[in-house]
VOVOPA-179505 format. One record per residue (C-alpha): z, x, y. Coordinates in steps of 0.5 Angstrom, whole numbers, plus 2048, in hexadecimal, padded with zeros to 3 digits. Example, Ala and Ser with C-alpha at 12.3 -4.5 7.8 and 13.67 -1.06 7.14 Angstrom:
BEGIN
8108197F7
80E81B7FE
***
This chain:
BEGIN
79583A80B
79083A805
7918397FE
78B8387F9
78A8377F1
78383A7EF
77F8347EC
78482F7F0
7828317F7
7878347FC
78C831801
78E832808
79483180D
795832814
799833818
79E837813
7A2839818
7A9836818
7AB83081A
7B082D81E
7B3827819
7B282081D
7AD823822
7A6820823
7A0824822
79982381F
796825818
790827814
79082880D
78982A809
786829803
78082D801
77D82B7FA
77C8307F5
7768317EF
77882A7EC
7778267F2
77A81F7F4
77681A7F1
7758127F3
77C8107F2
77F8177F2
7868177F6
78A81C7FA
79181B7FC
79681E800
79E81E7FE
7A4820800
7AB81F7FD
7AF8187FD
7B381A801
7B081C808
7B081780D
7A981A811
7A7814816
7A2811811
79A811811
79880B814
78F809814
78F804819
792806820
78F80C824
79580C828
79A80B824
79F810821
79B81381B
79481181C
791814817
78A816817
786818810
77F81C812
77981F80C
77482480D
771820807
76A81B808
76A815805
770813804
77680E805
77D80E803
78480A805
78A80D807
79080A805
79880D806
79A80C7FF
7A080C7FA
79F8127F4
7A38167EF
7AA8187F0
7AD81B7F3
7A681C7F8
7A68167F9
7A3815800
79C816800
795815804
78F812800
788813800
7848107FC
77C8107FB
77980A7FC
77280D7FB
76F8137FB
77281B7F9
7738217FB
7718267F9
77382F7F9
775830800
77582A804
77C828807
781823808
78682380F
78C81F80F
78E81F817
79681C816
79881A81C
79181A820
79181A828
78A81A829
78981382C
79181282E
796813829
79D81782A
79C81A823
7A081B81C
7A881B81C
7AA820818
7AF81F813
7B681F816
7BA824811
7B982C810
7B582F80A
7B4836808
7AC834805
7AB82D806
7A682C801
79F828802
79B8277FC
7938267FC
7918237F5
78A8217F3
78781D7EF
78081F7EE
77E81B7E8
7818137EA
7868137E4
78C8137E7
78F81A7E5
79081E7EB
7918257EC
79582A7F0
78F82F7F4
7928357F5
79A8367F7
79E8317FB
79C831802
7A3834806
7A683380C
7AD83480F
7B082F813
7B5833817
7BC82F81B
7BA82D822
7BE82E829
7C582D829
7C782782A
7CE825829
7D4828827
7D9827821
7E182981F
7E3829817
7EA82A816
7EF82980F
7F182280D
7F882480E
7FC82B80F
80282C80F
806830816
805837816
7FF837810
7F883A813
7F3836811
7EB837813
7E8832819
7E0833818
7DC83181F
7D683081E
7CE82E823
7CA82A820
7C3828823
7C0821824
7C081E81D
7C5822819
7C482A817
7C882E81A
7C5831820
7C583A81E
7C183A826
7C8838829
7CC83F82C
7D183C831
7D883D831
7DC836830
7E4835832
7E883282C
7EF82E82E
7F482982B
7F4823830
7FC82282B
7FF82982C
80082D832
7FC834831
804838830
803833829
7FE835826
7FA83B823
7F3838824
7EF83D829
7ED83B830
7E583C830
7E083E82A
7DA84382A
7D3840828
7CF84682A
7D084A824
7D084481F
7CA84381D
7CA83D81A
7CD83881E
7D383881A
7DA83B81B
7E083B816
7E683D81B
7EC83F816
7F4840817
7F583A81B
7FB83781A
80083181F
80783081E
80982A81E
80882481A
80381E81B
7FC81D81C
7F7821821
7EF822822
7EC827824
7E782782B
7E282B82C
7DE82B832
7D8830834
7D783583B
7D382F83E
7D882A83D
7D182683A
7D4826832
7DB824830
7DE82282A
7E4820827
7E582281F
7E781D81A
7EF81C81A
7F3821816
7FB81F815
800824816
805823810
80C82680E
80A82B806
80A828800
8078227FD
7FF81F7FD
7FA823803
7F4820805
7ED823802
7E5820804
7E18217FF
7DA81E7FF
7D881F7F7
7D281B7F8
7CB81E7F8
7C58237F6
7C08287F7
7B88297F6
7BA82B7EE
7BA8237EE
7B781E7F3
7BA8217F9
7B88287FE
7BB82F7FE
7BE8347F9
7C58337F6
7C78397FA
7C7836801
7C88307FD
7D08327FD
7D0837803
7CF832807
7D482D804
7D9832804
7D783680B
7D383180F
7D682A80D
7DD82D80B
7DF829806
7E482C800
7E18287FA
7DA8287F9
7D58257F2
7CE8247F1
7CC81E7EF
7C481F7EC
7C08197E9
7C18197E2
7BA8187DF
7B881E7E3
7BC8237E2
7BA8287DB
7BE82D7D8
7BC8337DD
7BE82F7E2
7C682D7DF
7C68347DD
7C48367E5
7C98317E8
7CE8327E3
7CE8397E4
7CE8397EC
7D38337ED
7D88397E9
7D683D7EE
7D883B7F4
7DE8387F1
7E483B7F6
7EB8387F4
7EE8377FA
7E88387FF
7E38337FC
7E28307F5
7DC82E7F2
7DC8297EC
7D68287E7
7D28227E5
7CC81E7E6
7CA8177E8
7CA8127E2
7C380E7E5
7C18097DF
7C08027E2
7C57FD7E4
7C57F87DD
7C67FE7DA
7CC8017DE
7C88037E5
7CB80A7E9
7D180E7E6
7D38157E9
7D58187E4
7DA81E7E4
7DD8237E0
7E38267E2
7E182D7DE
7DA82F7DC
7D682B7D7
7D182E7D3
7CD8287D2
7CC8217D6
7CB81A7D6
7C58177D8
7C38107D9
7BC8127D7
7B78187D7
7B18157DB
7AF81A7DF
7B38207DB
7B08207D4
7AF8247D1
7B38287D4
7BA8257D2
7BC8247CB
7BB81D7C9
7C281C7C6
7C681C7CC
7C28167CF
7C78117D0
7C68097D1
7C88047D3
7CF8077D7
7D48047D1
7D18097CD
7D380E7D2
7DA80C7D1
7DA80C7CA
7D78147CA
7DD8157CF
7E18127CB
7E98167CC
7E781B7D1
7EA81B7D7
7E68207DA
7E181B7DD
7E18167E2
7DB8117E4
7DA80D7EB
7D58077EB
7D28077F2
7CC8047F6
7C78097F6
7BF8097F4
7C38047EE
7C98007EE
7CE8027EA
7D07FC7E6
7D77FA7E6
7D77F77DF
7D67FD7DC
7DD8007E0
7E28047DB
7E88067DF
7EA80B7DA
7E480F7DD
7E480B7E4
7E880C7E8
7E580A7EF
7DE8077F2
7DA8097F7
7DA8057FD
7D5808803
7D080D802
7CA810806
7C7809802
7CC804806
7D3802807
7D47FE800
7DA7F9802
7D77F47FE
7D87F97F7
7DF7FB7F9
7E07F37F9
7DC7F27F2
7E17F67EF
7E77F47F2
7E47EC7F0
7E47F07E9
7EB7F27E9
7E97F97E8
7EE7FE7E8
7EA8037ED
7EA8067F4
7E68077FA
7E180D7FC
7DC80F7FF
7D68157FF
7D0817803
7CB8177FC
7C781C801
7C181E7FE
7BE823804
7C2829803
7C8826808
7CE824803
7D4822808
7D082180E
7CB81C80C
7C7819812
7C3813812
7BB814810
7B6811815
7AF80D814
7AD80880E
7AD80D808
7AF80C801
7B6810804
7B680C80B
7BA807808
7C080D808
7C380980E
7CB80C80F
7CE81380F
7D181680A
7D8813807
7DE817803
7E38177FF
7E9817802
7EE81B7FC
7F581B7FC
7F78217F7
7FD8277F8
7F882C7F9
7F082E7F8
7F08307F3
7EC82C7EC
7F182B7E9
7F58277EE
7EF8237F0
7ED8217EA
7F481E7E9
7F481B7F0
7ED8187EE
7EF8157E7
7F68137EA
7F080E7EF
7F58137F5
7EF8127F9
7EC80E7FE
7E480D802
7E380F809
7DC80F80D
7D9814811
7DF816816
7E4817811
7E9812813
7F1814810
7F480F80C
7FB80E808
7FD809804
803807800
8088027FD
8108067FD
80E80C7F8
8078097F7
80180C7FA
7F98097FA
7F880A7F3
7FE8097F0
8018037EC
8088017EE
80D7FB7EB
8117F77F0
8177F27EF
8167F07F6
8137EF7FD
8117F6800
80C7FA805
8057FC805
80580280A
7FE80480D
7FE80B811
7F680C814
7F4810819
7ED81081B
7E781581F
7E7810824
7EB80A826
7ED805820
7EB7FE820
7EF7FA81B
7F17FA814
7EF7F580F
7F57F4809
7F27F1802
7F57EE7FD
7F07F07F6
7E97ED7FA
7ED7E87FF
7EE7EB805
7F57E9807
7F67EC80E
7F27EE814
7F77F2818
7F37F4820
7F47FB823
7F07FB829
7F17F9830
7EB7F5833
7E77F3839
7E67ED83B
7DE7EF83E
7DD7F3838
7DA7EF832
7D87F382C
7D37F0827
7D37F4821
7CF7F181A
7CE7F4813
7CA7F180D
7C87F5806
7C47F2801
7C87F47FB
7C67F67F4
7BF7FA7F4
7BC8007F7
7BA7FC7FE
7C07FB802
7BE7FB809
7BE7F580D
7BA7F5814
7BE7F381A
7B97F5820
7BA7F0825
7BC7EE82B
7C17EA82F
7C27E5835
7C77E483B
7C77DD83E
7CC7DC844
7CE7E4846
7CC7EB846
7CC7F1841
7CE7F7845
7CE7FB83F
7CC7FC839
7CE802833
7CC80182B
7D2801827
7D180481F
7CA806820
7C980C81B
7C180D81A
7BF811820
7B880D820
7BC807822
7C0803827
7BF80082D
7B780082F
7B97FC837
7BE7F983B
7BF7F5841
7C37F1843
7C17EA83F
7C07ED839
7C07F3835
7BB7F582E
7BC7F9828
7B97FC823
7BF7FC81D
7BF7FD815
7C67FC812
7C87FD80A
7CF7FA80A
7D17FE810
7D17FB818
7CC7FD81D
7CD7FA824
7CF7F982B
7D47F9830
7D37F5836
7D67F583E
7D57EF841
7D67EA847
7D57E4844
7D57DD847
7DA7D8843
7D47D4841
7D17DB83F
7CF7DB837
7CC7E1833
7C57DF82E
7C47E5829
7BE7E5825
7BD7E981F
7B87E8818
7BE7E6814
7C07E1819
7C17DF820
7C77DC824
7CA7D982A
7D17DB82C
7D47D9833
7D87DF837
7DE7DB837
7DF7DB82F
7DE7E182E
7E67E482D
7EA7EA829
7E97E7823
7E27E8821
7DE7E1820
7DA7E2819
7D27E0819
7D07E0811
7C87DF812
7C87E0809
7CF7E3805
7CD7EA806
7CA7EA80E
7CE7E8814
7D17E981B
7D67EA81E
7D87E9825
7DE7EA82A
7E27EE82F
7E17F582F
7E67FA830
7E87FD837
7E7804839
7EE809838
7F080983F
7F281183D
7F2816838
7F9814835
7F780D834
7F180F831
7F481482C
7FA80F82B
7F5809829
7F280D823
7F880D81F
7FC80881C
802806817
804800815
8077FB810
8057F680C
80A7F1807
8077F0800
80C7EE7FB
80A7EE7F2
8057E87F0
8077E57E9
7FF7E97E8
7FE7F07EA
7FB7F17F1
7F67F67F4
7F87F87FC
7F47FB800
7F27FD807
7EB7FE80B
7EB801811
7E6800816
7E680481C
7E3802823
7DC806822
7DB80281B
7DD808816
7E3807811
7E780780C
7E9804805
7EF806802
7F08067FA
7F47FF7F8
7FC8007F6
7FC7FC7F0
8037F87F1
8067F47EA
80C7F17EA
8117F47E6
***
């Protein structure tokens, strides 16, 4: 491919075939000087977008992932290059600078991005697909800073790779004899939906026998396409809850969908939404046509928003996602909200999600730093109380404080417009912001979201490598809404009325109630009386902590454990700014036994996890913000066997014996720990198994002299959750 501007110069890539997303290969890009030259102190840079997690360029080892090489037709001249940050939203960018001499019309520049000449692998690829990734030679011929565009961006596309694994979407509930939709989609190794599968795979509900269901045997991929089927007018006849299974030709794939609970009509459904993202019109990639297709078609969410930064979004763009947030709007299907991501920094009120029930002409934005002119001043509004007051009566809008690229400040919080805060999202898993509020008094709920930024909204995975978006640990988070129907009108009451609770990635089902009270709701007591709890899980369930506000008052174990099973599990976040990663990659030690096996537990990113194993010690390569990452253990051990764990955030010894169901808390400093006790035993059978991921029961609370928040999280044994929305109990 080639670009060129007259006097610029031009500017050349290869290869521009497709690449496969995640795949290693070699690149060349080339500059070739144009009439103005380049002269000593003159730079050329390479960008590419934020949002990309392509293996960074690194100088030093030639055999290495990404050793990049620079190399010049030019005589006499020295130049240093460097990975450097640039303007965003390009914010990745290689700079080379010239240290002395020029060059002049005609002489070139060759960057080779993943050079394998003197033994190196090659440059990974970014790891979600993109039609026309864009790079962007910019040159600086005079050495003032000021950096333009040669020709048109330099575009490539990177396509979805081989299948890799399966997955089954079902409803939150139906009731018996409702046809729903099961959508069964292939993905390949780092998340996209894999278009070259074309197998047929076998779909069963472990529940039910075949006779008690409508749900088809076996689904065609041949003539798909995509990667992705929606299986319409599939209904059971009883009540209770079920899961899906879907299992390849080959037996290579299977999955279990996220559980769906068969209810009798009437009363509150269960809708997944994921309202939390945005495309290329802002900082992150795509168009907002497959922004929502794949949200409704791909991730098969019910609700969707979008959620751009605020500071970069002009008047043509909120007329563009005004008008396409309306176009995909379908009531009963798949509903969209219109909003926008109020980013100003923390003292002044920090990230806000801003929606609007209806349409809205005009927005509010923290600032117009990247915007103006294009925006109309007047609408900026600072700091977020002045926001509130613009609002001022209207109960069309809703704002919900989370941790992003800026944390939402809980000062700032107006309950007349904040119904909730988010506690996991593609940054991390935020229990510490969840407890902040509640330490407060906040009269909020829970939810969580994806903040995707790559085009994959509902079905975001972790990114890889060490770029400005390799920081993006987990996978997507949802919005679980209790309301009577999809419809916007129904979920913008179940929103305000907090009937609403946060899930991460497996869509974990959870119901609580206090008599006639529902999460959400504020209910006086005369008396004593029962927190009822009903979860069902993807997978098995751990166990469920019960807090009171921000203390917790119970945790209640649901697993069977092993006694040559020990599970060793740590999380650390640091919280409040932009850089919330902490590093875990280590190692561990067995004294006195033998370690028969070794499995990860919560790892999420695809370039971590377990580097070697023997049997005296396992190591790892592990971030976590917030969330756990781990491993599980098998052992022999010695009754004098002891387990010495290493880590950058702190080292301890712990003897086999010890280690018990009740998980023994190490705290290297108030935000970074770990964990270890006995893991849980493998299901002896399918029935187990299926019995293990569901569970009800009660807890007494009875009316303080105050008001009193209670609420549950839910832990599974693969590390995903759930945290219901606080029942508000008074003494009447």
């Amino acid at each position: 491919m080639e670009q060129q501007t007259p006097l610029l110069g031009r500017a050349f890539m290869e290869p521009d075939a497709p690449v496969t997303a995640g795949t290693v290969s070699t690149w060349k890009f080339r500059y070739q000087a144009g009439p103005y030259g380049i002269e000593d102190s003159g730079a050329i840079r390479l960008a590419w977008r934020m949002v990309s997690d392509w293996e960074v360029p690194q100088f030093t080892d030639p055999k290495g992932y990404a050793y990049t090489t620079i190399t010049t037709t030019a005589r006499n001249v020295q130049f240093q290059a460097s990975y450097e940050r640039f303007v965003r939203p390009y914010t990745n960018s290689i700079l080379i600078r010239l240290l002395r001499g020029s060059l002049n019309e005609g002489d070139e520049i060759t960057i080779t991005w993943g050079d394998t000449s003197q033994g190196g692998p090659g440059c990974r690829a970014q790891s979600h697909q993109e039609h026309d990734h864009e790079f962007r030679m910019l040159v600086d011929p005079t050495g003032s800073g000021v950096f333009r565009l040669v020709g048109e961006p330099l575009r490539v596309d990177v396509v979805a790779g081989w299948p890799h694994r399966l997955q089954a979407v079902v409803p939150g509930t139906v009731t018996p004899g409702e046809p729903f939709a099961v959508t069964v989609r292939c993905l390949d190794e780092v998340g996209n939906p894999a278009p070259r599968f074309r197998d047929t795979v076998s779909l069963r509900i472990p529940e039910l026998p075949q006779g008690a269901c409508t749900l088809p045997r076996e689904a065609d991929f041949s003539k798909c396409g995509t990667g992705v089927l929606r299986l319409e007018g599939c209904t059971v006849d009883r009540e209770g809850p079920f899961h899906v299974e879907v299992v390849s030709r080959d037996g290579s794939m299977r999955a279990v969908s996220n559980p769906c609970l068969c209810q009798k009509a009437g009363g509150q459904k269960l809708f997944w939404g994921d309202l939390h993202g945005q495309n290329a019109d802002t900082l992150g990639s795509g168009t907002l046509d497959e922004y929502y297709t794949f949200a409704r078609d791909v991730a098969a969410i019910d609700v969707a928003g979008w959620q751009g930064n605020d500071f970069e979004i002009t008047e043509e763009t909120w007329k563009k996602v005004r008008r396409k947030t309306a176009e995909y709007l379908e009531e009963g299907r798949f509903l969209t909200f219109l909003g926008y991501e109020w980013s100003g920094c923390t003292p002044r009120g920090g990230d806000y999600n801003i929606f609007f029930r209806d349409d809205s002409e005009a927005f509010y934005p923290s600032s117009d730093w990247l915007s103006a002119p294009h925006v109309d001043p007047k609408w900026v509004t600072t700091p977020i109380s002045s926001l509130w007051e613009r609002l001022a009566g209207r109960d069309d809008v809703i704002a919900i404080p989370h941790v992003g690229g800026r944390c939402g400040n809980l000062a700032y919080v107006d309950t007349r417009f904040t119904p909730a805060v988010e506690v996991h999202s593609h940054h991390g898993t935020f229990d510490w912001f969840a407890l902040e509020a509640m330490r407060r008094r906040l009269k909020v709920g829970f939810v969580a979201s994806s903040d995707d930024h790559t085009c994959r909204l509902g079905l975001f995975f972790p990114s890889c490598g060490k770029t400005p978006s390799g920081g993006f640990d987990v996978a997507s988070g949802y919005y679980g809404i209790w309301a009577e129907e999809l419809t916007k009108e129904a979920v913008w009451k179940a929103l305000r009325a907090r009937h609403c609770y946060a899930s991460t990635f497996d869509r974990i089902y959870l119901h609580t109630g206090v008599e006639e009270a529902v999460m959400g709701d504020e209910i006086a007591l005369s008396g004593p009386s029962m927190l009822k709890i009903r979860a069902v899980g993807a997978v098995p369930l751990e166990r469920i902590y019960i807090y009171k506000w921000d203390q917790l008052a119970a945790e209640i174990p649901l697993r069977p454990v092993a006694p040559n099973r020990v599970m060793i599990r740590w999380k650390g976040v640091i919280p409040g700014g932009k850089h919330k990663s902490t590093r875990w990659s280590g190692e561990l030690y067995l004294d006195g036994g033998r370690i028969l096996e070794a499995q990860e537990y919560g790892i999420d990113r695809e370039d971590q996890g377990i580097k070697t194993r023997s049997t005296s010690s396992v190591s790892w390569i592990s971030t976590t913000s917030g969330d756990y990452d781990g491993v599980i253990l098998t052992l022999e051990a010695g009754p004098d066997a002891q387990i010495r764990f290493i880590s950058p955030q702190g080292n301890h010894t712990i003897p086999v014996a010890e280690i018990t169901e009740k998980p023994t808390e190490v705290k290297f400093n108030p935000n970074c720990s770990v964990e270890f006790s006995l893991a849980a035993a493998p299901a002896e059978s399918e029935e187990e198994w299926l019995k293990r991921c569901s569970a009800e029961l009660e807890f007494p609370i009875e009316p303080g002299e105050e008001e009193t928040a209670w609420w549950v999280k839910v832990l599974q044994e693969n590390g995903n959750a759930a945290w219901a929305t606080p029942i508000f109990v008074r003494k009447a």
